[in-house]
Backbone bond lengths (Angstrom), bond angles and torsions (degrees), N, CA, C in turn:
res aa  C-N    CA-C-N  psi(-1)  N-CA   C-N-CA  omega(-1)  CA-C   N-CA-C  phi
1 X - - - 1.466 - - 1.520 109.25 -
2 X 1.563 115.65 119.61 1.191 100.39 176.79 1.774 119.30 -119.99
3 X 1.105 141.65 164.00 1.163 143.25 175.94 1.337 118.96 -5.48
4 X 1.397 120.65 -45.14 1.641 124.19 -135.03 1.744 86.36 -123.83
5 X 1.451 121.36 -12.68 1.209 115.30 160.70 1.677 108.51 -101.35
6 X 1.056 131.47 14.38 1.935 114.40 163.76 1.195 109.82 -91.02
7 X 1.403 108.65 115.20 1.843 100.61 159.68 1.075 149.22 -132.90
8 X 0.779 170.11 -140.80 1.476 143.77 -128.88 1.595 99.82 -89.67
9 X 1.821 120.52 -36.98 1.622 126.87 -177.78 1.206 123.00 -82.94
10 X 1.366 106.40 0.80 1.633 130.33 175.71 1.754 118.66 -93.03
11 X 1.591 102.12 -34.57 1.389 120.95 178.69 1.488 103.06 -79.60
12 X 1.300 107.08 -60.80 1.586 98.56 174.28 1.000 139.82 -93.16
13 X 1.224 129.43 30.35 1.439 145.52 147.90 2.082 100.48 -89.13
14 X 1.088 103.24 -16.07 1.577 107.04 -177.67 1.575 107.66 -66.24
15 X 1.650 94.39 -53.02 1.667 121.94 168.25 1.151 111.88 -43.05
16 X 1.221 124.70 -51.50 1.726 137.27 -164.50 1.632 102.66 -78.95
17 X 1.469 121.83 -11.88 1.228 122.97 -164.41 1.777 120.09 52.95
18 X 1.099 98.21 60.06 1.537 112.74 -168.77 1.684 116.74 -116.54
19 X 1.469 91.43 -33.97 1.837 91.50 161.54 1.220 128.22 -54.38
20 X 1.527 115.69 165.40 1.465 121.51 159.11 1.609 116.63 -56.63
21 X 1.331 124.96 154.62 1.256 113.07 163.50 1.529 117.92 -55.68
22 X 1.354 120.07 -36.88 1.617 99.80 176.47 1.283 114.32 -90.26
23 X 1.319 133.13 -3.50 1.407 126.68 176.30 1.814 86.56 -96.37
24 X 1.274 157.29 -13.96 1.621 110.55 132.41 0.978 147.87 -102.36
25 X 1.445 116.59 35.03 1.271 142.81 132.67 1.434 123.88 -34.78
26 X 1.315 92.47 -55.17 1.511 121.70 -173.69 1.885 99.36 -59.87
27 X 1.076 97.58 -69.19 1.305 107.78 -172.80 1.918 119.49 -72.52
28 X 1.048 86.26 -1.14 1.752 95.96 170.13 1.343 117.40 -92.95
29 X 1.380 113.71 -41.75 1.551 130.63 153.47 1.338 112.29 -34.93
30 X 1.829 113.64 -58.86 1.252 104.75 -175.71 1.568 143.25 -54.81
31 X 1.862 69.04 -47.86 1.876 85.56 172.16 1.616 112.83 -68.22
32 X 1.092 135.85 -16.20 1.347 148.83 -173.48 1.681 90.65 -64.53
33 X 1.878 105.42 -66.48 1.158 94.13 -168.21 2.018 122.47 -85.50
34 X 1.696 105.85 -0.22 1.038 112.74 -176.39 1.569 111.67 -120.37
35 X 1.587 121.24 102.13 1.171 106.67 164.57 1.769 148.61 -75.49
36 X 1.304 73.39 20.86 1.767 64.98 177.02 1.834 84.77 -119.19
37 X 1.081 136.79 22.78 1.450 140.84 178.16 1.615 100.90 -101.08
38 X 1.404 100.38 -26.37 1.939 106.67 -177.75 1.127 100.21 -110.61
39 X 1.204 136.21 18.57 1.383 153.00 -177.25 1.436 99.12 -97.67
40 X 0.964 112.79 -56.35 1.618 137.94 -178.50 1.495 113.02 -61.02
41 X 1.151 69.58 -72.65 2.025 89.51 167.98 1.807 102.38 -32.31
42 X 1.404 118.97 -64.62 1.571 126.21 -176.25 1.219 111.37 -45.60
43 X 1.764 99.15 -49.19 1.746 104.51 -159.35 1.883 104.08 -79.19
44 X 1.299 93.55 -9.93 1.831 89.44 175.43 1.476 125.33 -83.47
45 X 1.590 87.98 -29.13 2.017 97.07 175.37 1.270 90.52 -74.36
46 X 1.412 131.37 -74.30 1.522 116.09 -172.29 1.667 124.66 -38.91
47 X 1.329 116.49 -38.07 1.483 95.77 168.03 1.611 113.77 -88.51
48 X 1.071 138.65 0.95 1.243 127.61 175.73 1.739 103.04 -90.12
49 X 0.986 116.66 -27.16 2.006 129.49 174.03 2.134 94.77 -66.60
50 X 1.179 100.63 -52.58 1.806 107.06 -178.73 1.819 96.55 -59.38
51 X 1.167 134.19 -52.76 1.334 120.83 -161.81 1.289 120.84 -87.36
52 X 1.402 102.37 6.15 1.806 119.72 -170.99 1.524 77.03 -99.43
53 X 1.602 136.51 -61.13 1.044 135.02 -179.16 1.465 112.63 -47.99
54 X 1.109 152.13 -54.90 1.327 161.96 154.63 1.440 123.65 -26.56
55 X 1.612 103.44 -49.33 1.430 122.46 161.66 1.618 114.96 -24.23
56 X 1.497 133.33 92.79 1.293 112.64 179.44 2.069 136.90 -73.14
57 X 0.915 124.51 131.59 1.518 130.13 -178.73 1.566 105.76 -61.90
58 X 1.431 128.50 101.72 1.053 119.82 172.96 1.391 107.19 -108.95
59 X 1.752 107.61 160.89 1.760 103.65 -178.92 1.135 80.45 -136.45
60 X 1.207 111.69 145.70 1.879 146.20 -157.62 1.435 91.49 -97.52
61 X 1.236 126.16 108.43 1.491 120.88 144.65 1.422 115.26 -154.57
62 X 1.524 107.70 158.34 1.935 119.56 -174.81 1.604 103.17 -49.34
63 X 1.430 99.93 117.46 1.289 109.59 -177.53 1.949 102.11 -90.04
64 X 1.432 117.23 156.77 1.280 132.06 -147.93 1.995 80.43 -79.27
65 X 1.359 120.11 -44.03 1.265 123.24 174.38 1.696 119.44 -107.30
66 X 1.293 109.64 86.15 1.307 122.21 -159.77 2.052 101.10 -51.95
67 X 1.430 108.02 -30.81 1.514 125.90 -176.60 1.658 101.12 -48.84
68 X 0.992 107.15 -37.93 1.643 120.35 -146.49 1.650 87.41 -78.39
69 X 1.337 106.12 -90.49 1.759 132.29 178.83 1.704 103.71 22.67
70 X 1.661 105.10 -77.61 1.321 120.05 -170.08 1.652 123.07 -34.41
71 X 1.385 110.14 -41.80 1.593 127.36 177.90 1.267 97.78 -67.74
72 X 1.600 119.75 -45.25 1.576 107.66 -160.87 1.638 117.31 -68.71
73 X 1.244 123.61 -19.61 1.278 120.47 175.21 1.316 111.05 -86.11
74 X 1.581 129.51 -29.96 1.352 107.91 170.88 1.591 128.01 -64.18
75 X 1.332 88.21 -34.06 1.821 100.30 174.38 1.360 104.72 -39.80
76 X 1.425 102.80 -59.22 1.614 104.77 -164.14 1.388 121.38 -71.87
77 X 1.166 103.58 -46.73 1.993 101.70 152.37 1.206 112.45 -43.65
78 X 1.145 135.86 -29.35 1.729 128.60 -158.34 1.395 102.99 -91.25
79 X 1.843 114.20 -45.67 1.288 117.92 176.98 1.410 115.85 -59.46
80 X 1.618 111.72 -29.89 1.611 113.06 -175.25 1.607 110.41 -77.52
81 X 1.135 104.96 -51.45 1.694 116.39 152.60 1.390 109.82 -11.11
82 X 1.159 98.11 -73.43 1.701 126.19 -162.21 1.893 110.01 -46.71
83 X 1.696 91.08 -48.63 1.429 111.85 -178.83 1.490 114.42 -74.55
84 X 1.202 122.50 -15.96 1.147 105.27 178.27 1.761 107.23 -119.62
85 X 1.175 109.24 28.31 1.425 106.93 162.78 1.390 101.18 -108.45
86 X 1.607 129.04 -37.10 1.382 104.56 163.42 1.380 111.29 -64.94
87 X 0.763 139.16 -78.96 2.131 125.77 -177.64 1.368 102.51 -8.08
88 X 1.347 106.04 -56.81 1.363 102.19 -174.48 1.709 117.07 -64.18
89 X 0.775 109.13 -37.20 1.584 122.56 -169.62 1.809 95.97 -87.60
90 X 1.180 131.33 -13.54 1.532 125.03 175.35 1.940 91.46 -95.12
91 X 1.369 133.39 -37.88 1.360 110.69 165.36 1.357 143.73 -52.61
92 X 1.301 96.78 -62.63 1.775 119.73 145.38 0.855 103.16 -13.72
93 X 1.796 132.67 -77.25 1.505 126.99 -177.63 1.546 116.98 -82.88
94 X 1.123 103.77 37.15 1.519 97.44 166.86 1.724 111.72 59.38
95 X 1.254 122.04 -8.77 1.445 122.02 -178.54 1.739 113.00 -85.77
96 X 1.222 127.11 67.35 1.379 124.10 -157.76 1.913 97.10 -152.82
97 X 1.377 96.26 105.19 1.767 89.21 172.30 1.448 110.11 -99.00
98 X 1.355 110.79 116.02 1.790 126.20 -175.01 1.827 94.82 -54.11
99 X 1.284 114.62 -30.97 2.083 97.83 -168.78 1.592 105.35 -115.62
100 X 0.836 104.49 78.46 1.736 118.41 157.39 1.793 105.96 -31.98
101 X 1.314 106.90 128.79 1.252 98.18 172.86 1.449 109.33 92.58
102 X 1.378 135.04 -31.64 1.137 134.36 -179.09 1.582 117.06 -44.98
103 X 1.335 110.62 136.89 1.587 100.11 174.80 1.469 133.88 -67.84
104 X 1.052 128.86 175.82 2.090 101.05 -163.85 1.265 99.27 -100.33
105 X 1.613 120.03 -29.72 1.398 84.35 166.38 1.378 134.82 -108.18
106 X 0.912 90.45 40.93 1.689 109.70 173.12 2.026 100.34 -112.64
107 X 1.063 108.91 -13.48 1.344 94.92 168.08 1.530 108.73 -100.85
108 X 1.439 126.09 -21.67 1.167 101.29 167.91 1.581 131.10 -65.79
109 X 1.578 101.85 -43.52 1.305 117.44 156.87 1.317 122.41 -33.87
110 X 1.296 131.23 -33.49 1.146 140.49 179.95 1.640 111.61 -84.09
111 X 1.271 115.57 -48.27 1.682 126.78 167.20 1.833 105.91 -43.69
112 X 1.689 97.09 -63.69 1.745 87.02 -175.79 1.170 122.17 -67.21
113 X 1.698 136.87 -38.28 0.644 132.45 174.25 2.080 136.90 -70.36
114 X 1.613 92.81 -19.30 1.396 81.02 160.35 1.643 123.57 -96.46
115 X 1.535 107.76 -4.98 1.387 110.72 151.04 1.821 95.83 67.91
116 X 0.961 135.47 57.55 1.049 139.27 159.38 1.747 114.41 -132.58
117 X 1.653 101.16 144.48 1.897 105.05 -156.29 1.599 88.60 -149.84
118 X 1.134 101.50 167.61 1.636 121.16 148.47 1.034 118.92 -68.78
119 X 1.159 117.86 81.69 1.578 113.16 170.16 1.587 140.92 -79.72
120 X 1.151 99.86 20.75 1.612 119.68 -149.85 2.268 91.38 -90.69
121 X 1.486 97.90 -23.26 1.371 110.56 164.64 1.746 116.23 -60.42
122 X 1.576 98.31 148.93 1.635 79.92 -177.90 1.739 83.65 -116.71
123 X 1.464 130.30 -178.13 1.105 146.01 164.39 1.923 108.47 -37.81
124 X 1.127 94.36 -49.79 1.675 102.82 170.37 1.585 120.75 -66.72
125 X 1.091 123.63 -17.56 1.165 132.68 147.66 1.213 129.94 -45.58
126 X 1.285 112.27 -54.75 1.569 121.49 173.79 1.612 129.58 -56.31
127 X 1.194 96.85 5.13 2.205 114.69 -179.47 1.863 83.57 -76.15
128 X 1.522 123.00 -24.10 1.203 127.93 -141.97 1.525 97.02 -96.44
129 X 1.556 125.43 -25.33 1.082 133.24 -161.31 1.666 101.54 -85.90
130 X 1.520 134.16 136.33 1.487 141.23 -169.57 1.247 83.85 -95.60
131 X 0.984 127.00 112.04 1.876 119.79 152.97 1.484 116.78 -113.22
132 X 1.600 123.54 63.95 1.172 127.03 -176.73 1.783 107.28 81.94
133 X 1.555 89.29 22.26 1.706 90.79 165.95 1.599 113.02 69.28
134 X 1.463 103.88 14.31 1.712 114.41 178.95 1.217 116.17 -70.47
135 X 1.592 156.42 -145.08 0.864 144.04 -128.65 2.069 86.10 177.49
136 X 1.608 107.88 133.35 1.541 104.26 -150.69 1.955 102.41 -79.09
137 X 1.788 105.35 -7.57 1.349 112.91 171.73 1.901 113.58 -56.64
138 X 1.737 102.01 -25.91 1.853 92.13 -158.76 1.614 77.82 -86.46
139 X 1.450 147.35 9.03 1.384 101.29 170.72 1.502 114.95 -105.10
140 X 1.446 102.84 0.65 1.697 120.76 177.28 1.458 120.62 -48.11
141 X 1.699 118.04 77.61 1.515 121.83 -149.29 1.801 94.69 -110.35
142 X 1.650 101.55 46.51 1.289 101.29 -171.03 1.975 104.08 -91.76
143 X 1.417 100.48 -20.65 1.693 95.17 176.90 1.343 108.68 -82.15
144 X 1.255 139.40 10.63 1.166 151.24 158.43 1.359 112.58 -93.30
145 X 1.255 134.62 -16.51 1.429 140.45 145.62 1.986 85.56 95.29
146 X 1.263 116.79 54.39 1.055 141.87 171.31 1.600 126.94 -103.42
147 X 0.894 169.09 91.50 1.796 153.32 -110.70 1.903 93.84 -146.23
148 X 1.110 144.38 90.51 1.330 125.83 146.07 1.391 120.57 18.83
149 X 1.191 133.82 93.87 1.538 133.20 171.97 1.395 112.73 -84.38
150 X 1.569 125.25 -34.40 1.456 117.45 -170.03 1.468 111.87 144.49
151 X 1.382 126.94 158.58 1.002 122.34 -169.41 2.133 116.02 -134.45
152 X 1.507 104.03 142.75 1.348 103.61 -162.24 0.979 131.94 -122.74
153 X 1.470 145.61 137.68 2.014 118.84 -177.91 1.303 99.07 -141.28
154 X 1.290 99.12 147.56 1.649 108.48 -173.26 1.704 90.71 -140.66
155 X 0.962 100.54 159.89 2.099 126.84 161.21 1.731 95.66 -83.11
156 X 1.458 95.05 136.11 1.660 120.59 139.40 1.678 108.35 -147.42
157 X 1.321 91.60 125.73 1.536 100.05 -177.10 1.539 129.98 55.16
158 X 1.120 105.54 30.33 1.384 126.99 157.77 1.960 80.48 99.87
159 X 0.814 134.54 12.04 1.634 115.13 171.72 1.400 103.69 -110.95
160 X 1.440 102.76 152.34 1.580 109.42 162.98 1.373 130.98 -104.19
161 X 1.362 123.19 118.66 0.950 158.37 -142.40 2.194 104.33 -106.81
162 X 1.204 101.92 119.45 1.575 100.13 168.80 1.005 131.34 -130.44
163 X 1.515 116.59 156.60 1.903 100.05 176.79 1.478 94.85 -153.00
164 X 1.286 116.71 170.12 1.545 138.83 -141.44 1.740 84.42 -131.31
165 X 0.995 157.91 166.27 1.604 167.01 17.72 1.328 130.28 33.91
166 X 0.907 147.36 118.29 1.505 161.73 168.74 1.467 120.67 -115.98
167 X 1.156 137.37 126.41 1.648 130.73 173.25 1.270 107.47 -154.27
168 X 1.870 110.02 137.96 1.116 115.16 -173.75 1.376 118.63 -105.14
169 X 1.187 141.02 -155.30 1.848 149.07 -149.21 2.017 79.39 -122.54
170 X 0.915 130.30 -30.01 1.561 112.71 172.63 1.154 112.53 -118.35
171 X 1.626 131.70 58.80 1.058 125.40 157.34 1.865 121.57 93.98
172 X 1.566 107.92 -1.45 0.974 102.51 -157.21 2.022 118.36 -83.06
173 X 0.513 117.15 -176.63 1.616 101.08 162.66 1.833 121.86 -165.93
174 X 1.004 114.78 98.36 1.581 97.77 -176.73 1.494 106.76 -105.40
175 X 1.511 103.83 165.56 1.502 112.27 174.32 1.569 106.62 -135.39
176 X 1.385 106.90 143.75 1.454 107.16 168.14 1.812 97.24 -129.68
177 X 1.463 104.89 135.01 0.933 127.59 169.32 1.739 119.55 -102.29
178 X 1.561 116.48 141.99 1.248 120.19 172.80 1.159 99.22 -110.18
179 X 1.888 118.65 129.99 1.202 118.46 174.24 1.872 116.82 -117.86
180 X 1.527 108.02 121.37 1.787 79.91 -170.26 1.519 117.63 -69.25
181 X 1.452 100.65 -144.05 1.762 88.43 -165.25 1.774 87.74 -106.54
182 X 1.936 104.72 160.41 1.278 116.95 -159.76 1.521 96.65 93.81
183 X 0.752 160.49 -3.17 1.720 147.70 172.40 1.260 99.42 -113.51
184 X 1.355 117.75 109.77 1.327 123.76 173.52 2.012 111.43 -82.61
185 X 1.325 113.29 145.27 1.742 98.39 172.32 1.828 88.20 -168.99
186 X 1.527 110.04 132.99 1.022 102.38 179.71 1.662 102.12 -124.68
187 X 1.199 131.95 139.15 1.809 128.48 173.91 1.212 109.66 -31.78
188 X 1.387 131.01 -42.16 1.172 130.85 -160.15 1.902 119.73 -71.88
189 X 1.311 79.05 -14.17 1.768 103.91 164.55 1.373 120.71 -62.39
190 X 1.203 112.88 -19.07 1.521 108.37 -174.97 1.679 114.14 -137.64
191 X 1.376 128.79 132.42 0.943 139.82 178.45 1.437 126.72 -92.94
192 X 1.068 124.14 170.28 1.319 143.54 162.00 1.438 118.60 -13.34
193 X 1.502 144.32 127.68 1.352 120.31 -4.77 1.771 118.87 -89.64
194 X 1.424 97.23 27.88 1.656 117.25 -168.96 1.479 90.00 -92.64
195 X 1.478 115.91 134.45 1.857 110.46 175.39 1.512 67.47 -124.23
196 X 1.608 107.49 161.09 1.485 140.04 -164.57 1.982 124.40 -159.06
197 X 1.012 109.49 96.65 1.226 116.66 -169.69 2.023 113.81 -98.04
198 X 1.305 115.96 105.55 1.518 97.90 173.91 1.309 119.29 -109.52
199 X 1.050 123.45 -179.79 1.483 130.42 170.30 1.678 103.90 168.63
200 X 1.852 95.68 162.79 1.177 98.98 -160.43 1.793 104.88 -118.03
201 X 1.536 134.49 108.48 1.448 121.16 169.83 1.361 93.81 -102.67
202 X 1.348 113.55 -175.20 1.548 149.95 -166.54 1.877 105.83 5.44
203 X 1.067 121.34 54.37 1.004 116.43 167.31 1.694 103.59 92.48
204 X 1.144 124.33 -35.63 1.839 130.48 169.93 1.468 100.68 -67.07
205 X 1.153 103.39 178.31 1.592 159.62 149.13 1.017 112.05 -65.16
206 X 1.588 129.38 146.09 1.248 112.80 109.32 1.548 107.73 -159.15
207 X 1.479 86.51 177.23 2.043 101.57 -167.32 1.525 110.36 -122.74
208 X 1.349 124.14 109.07 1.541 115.40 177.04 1.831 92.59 -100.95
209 X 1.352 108.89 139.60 1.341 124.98 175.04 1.515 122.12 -137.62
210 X 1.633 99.73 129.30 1.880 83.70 168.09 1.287 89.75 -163.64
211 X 1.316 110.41 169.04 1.633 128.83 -133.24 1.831 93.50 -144.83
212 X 1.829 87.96 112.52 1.344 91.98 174.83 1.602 121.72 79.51
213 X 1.619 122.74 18.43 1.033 138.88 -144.67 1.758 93.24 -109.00
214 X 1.627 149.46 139.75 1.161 130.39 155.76 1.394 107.07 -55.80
215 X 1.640 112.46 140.81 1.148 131.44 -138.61 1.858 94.98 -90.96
216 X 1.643 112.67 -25.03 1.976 112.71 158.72 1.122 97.91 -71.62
217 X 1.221 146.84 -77.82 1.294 132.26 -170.38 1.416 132.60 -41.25
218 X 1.146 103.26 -23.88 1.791 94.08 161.37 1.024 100.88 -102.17
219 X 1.535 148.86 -52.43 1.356 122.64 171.48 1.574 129.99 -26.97
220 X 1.545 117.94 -37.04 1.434 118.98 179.98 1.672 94.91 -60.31
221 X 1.465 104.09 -67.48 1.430 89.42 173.00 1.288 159.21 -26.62
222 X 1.283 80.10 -53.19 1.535 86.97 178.63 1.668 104.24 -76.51
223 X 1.113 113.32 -24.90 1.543 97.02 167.17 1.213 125.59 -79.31
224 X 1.349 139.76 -11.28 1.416 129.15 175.11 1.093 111.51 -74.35
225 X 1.900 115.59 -42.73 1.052 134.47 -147.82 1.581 96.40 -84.65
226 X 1.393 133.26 -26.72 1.209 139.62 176.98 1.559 122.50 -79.79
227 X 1.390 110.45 -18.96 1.413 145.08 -155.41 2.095 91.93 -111.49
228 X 1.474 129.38 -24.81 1.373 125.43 -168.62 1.300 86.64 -96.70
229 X 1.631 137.54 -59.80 1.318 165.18 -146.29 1.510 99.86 -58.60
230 X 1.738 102.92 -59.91 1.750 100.66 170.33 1.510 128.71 -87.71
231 X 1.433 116.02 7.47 1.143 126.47 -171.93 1.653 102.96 -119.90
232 X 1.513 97.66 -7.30 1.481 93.44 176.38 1.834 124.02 50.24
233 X 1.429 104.94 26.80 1.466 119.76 -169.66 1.700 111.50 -131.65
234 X 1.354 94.08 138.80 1.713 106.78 -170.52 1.688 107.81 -48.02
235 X 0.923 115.35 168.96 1.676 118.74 143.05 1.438 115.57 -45.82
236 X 1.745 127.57 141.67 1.477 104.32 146.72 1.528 109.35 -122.80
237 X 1.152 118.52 -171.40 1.330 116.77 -158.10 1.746 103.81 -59.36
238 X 1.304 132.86 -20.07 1.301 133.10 -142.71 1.662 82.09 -90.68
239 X 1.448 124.96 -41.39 1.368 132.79 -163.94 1.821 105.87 -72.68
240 X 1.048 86.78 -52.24 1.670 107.78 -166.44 1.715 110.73 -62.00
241 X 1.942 107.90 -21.31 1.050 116.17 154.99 1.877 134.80 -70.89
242 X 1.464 78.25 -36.40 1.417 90.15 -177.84 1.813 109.79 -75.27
243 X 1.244 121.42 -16.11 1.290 122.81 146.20 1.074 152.53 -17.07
244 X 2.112 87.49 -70.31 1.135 138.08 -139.31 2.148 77.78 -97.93
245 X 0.667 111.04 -48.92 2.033 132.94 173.53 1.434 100.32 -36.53
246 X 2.178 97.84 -76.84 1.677 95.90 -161.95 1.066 105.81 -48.39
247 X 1.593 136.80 -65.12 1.276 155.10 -115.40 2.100 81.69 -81.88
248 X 1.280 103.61 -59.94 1.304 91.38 -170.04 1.588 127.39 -59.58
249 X 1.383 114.22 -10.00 1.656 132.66 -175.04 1.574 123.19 -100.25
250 X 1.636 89.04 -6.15 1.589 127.13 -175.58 1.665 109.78 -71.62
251 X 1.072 145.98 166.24 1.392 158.19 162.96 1.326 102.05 -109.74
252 X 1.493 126.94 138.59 1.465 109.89 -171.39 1.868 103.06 -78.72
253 X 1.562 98.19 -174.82 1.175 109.56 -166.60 1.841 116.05 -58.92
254 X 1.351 109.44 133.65 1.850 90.05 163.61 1.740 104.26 -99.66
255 X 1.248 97.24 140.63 1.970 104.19 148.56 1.065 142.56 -23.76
């Protein structure tokens, strides 16, 4: 059994302890060697632990209108039903945060730094991504020697939350996150060797972050890139140079 054949009824029957011993073997291996396969693995115990929670406790007794009774238990099966096909349907899409309660910026911190996305997107994909209704040229961070890494969404506090990936040929890595409105996050939240830029267009958020980055070189960034976002306008060559400048005057990224 290898990686690219487990899926989603294979993982959670794994969860349920329903496999053979060597078929989860198999699949323990995988996730060992695949993290976003134990990624999965997490986000499935957590929603199967949420729908046991959801599950309602009923106590059986002669209701004053015996007519009535019959409807009331399907309802409630239907609503529980109901609840765990979205859970289910927010894993599936990858939109599922395993730590409730987590602080935000410690979960973003946690997003960039374990650096794991959907990657199943290619660069051409990204014409597909709405970023304030911009145009798929302003996220083209290739004269910055920047490459599309992948794209991600998670829940905090019942909102969904996204971010885009970037990584360079020395180590570099940025993230920009879109946050809707109700999520408060200000730069000043995060320190050293994390630089953090926010601002707010069309009603969003957002957070560009990267870790270990020379501290002009992400500043250029973050200003063009903050400067396309509210202007809803491509790069032009004058920008894409000035990029093309920091990155080269830059020291690559540290850890």
């Amino acid at each position: 059994m290898t990686s690219q054949r487990i899926g989603i009824e294979t993982l959670s029957a794994y969860v349920d302890g329903e496999l053979t011993p060597a078929e989860a073997a198999d699949v323990a291996r995988a996730a060992a060697r695949d993290r976003a396969i134990a990624a999965q693995i997490a986000s499935l115990r957590e929603m199967k632990a949420a729908i046991a929670d959801l599950a309602p406790t009923v106590t059986l007794r002669m209701p004053e209108k015996p007519k009535r009774w019959p409807f009331a238990l399907p309802a409630m099966a239907a609503a529980a039903s109901l609840a765990a096909v979205l859970i289910l349907a927010v894993v599936l899409s990858g939109h599922f945060d395993p730590k409730p309660g987590t602080p935000l910026t410690a979960l973003f911190e946690t997003h960039h730094r374990d650096w794991t996305f959907d990657r199943s997107a290619s660069a051409g994909g990204l014409a597909r991504v709405d970023y304030a209704g911009s145009q798929p040229e302003m996220l083209d961070l290739t004269a910055a020697q920047l490459a599309f890494a992948g794209r991600e969404s998670f829940v905090y506090d019942g909102r969904i939350l996204d971010r885009l990936g970037y990584e360079g040929t020395r180590g570099c890595r940025l993230s920009l996150f879109k946050i809707p409105q109700g999520v408060e996050i200000t730069a000043n939240a995060f320190a050293p060797p994390l630089h953090a830029r926010v601002w707010t267009s069309g009603g969003n958020s957002f957070l560009l972050m990267a870790q270990g980055m020379a501290p002009r070189r992400f500043r250029e960034l973050a200003t063009v890139i903050e400067s396309a976002i509210r202007s809803q306008r491509p790069f032009d060559a004058k920008t894409r140079q000035r990029l093309a400048q920091a990155r080269a005057a830059s020291r690559p990224c540290q850890a």
